[in-house]
C-alpha positions in Angstrom: 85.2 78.9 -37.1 82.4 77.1 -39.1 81.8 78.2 -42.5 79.2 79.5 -44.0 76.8 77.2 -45.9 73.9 77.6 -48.1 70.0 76.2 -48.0 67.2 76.9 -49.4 64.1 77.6 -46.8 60.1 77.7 -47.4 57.5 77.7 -45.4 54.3 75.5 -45.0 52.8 76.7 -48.5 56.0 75.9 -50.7 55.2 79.1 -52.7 58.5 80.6 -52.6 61.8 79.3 -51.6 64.8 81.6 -50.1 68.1 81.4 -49.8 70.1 81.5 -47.1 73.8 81.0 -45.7 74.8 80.2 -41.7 76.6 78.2 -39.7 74.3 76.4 -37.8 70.8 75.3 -37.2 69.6 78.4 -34.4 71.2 80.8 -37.2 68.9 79.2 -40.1 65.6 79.7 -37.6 66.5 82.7 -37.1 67.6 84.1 -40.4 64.9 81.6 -42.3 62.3 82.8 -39.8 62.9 86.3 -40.8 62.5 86.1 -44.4 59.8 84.1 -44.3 58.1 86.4 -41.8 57.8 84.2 -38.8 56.6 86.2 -35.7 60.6 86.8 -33.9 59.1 85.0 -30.6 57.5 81.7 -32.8 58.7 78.2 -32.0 60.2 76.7 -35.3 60.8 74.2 -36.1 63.0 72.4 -39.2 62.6 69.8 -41.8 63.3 68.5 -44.3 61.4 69.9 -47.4 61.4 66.7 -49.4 59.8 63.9 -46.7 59.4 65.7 -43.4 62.5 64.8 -41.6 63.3 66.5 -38.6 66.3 68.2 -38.5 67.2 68.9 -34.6 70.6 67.7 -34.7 73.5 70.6 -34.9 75.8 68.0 -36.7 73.1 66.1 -38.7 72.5 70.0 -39.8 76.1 70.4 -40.7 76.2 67.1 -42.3 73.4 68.4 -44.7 74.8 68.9 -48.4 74.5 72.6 -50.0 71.0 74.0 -51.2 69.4 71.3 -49.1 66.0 72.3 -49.1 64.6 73.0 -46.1 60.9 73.9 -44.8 60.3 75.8 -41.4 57.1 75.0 -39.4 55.4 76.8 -36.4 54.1 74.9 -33.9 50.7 74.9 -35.0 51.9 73.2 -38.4 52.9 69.9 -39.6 54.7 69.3 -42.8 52.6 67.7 -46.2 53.7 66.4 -49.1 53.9 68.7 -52.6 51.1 67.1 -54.5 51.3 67.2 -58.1 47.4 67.0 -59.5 47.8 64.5 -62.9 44.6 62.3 -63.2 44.1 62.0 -59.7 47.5 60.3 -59.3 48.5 62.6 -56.0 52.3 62.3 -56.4 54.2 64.4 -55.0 55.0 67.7 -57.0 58.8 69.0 -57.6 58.6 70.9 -60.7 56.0 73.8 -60.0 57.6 75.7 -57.1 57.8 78.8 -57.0 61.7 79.6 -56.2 63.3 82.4 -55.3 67.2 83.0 -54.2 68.4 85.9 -53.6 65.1 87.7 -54.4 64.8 86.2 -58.1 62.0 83.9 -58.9 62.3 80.8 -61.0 58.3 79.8 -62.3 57.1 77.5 -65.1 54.6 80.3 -66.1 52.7 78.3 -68.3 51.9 75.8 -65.2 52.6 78.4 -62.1 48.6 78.1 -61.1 49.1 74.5 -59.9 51.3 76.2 -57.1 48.9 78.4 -56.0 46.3 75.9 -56.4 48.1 73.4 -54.1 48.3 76.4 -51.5 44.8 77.0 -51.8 44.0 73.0 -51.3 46.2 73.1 -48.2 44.5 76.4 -46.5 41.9 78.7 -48.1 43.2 81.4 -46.3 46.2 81.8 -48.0 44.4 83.4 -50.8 44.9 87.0 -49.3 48.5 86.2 -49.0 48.3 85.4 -52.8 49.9 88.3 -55.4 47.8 89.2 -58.1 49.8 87.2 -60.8 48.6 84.0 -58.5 45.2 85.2 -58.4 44.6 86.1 -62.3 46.4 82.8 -62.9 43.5 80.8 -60.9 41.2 83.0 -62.6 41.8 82.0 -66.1 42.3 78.2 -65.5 39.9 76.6 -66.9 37.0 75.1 -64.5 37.1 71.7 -64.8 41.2 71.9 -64.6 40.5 73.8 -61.0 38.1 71.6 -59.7 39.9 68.4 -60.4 43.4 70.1 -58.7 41.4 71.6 -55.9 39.4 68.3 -55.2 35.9 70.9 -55.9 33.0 70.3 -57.5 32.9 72.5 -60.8 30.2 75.0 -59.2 32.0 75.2 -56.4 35.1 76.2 -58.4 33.1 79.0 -60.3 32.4 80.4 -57.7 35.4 80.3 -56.0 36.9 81.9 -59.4 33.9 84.5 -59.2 35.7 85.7 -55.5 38.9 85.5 -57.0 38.1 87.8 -59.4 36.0 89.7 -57.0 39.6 90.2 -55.0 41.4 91.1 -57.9 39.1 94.1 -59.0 39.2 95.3 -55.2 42.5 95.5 -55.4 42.6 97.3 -58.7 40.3 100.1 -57.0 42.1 100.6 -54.6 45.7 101.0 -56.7 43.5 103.6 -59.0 42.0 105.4 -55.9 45.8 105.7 -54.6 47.2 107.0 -58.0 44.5 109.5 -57.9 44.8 110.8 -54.4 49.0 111.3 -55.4 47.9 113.4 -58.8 45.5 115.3 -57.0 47.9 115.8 -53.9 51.2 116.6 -56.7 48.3 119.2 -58.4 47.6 120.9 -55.6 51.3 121.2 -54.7 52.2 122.5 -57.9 49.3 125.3 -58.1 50.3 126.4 -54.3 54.0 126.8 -55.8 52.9 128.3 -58.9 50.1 131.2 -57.7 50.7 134.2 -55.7 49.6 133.7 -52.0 46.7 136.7 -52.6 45.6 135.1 -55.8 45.4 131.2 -54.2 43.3 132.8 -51.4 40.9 134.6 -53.4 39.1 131.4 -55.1 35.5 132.1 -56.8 33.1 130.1 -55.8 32.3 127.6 -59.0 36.1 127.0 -58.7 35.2 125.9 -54.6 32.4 123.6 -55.6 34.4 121.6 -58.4 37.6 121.3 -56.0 35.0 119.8 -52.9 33.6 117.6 -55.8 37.1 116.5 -56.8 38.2 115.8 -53.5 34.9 114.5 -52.4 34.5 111.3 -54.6 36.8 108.6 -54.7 38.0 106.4 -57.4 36.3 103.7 -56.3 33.4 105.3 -55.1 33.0 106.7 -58.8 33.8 102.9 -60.1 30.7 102.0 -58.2 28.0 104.6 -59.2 29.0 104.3 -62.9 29.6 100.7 -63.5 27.7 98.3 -60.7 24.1 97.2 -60.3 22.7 98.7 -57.6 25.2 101.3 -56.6 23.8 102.3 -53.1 23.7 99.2 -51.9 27.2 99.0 -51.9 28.6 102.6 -50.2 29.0 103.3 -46.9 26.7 105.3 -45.2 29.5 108.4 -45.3 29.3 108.0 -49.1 25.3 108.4 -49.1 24.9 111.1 -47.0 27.9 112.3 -49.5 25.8 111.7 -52.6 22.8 113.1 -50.9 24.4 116.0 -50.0 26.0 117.2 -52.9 22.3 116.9 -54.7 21.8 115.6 -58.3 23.4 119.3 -60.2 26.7 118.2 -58.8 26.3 114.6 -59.3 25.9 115.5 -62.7 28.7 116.9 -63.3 31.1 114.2 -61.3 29.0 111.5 -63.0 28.8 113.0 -67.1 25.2 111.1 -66.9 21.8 113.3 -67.9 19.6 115.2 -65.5 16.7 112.5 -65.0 19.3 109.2 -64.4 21.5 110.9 -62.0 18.3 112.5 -60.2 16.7 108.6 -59.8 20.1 107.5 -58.6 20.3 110.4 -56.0 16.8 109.4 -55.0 18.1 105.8 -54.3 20.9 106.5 -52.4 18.5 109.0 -49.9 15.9 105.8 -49.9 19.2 103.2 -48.8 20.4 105.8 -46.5 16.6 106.0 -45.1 16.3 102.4 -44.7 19.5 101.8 -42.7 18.8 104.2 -40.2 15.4 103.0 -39.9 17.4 99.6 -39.4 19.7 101.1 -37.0 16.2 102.8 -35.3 15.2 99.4 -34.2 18.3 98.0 -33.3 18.1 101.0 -30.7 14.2 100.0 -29.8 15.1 96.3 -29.3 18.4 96.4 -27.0 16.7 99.2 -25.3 13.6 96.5 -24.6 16.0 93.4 -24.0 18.0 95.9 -20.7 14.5 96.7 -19.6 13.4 93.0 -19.8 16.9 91.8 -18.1 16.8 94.8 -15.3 12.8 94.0 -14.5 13.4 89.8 -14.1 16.6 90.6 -12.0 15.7 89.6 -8.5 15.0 91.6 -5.7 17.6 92.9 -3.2 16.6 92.1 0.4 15.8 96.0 1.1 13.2 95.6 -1.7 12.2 92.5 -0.4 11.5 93.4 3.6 9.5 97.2 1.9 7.4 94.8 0.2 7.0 92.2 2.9 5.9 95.5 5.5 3.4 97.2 3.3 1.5 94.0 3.0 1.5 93.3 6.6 -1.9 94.4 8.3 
């Protein structure tokens, strides 16, 4: 029976390494597959992490020394170098990894956003696969440092920073809108265990109006009426006709702001709701013309035709 031998699997981004122990090569897709989150059905295949070998082989595998890093690859990918960004020197990159056996993680923090970066620099899109640790680190790089490991201008890096951050405070929102739903939900538990059934039933009505207004308004949607520019133009047309609804005395109350302010920002939300139904009007109006236009150029059947042919025959 061939023993069990370790290796140490990653995938194209290099952000995290695994370990792993089989007996053979089909095990280590399988197994390295798994933890790496390959779809079950993909086609992997194996190489080496260090300079792209192909490892097909059963006994070349078996030949392999312990902790041999390996990286796995879909069929869609092809296997790059680790690039280590040092005055525009390009060569190749072992001492930033990210590595994690057995589920602990071995980073340089003081350097770990050179990682991240290199994933970025490799695929764009890996940024929602990023944790927020990877994020914040990109974040408080400095520019020019970003730019000249991402290959970006510095403007473009700013801004790319700017949706970093962007990301990072969604995120945030959505955590605190989470925590407060569980409070609100373990409140409401602990009330319906604590009162009588009679006296739970027999709610006044002030107490009804601030439990609709609790439940009503989110974390976030809270977030964004207090601190953003331009609040309306950033909830969804539920939350309007939410805000709208409620009216400015209940507003106030959710909000802490003073009569007038919360009355204007009421009054905004009604005018944004306005507009994009007025949008959404049109939208109507306009496909409605374009099927009219399509069904009056569509030719005539031969029926049609032969009616029209007979009525203008003398």
């Amino acid at each position: 029976m061939t023993e069990l031998k370790a290796y140490k699997v990653c995938n194209l981004t290099r952000q995290k390494f695994y370990g792993v122990a089989v007996t053979s090569l089909g095990q280590l897709k399988i197994r390295g597959g798994d933890v790496l989150g390959f779809s079950p059905d993909a086609s992997v295949s194996v190489v080496l992490e260090e300079d792209g070998t192909f490892v097909e082989d059963e006994e070349y595998f078996l030949c392999l020394p312990a902790d041999t890093k390996l990286m796995l690859l879909n069929y869609r990918e092809t296997w790059t170098p680790a690039l280590q960004v040092d005055g525009g020197t390009g060569r190749p990159n072992r001492e930033f990894v990210d590595v994690e056996v057995d589920g602990q993680d071995n980073i340089d923090g003081t350097e770990s956003w050179h990682s991240a970066a290199n994933s970025l620099k490799q695929n764009l899109g890996n940024i929602i696969l990023m944790s927020e640790t990877d994020l914040q680190s990109l974040i408080d790089v400095p520019c020019s440092d970003l730019a000249t490991a991402l290959g970006f201008s510095q403007p473009k890096s700013r801004i790319l920073q700017e949706t970093l951050q962007t990301i990072v405070d969604r995120r945030e929102e959505e955590r605190q809108s989470k925590e407060l739903l569980q409070l609100y939900l373990k409140a409401i538990e602990q009330e319906s265990m604590q009162d009588p059934p009679e006296t739970s039933a027999k709610l006044d009505e002030t107490d009804g109006v601030q439990l609709e207004t609790t439940a009503a308004f989110s974390s976030r949607m809270l977030t964004v009426l207090k601190e953003k520019k331009h609040p309306e133009t950033r909830l969804s047309n539920e939350e309007l006709q939410m805000v709208v609804r409620q009216g400015a005395d209940v507003m106030v109350e959710a909000l802490g702001w003073e009569s007038e302010r919360t009355a204007a920002l009421v009054q905004d939300c009604g005018a944004e709701l306005s507009k994009r139904l007025q949008q959404v009007q049109a939208l109507h109006s306009l496909s409605a013309q374009n099927q009219s236009l399509n069904t009056a150029s569509q030719p005539q059947t031969g029926r049609e035709a032969r009616a029209k042919r007979r009525k203008h025959q003398p």
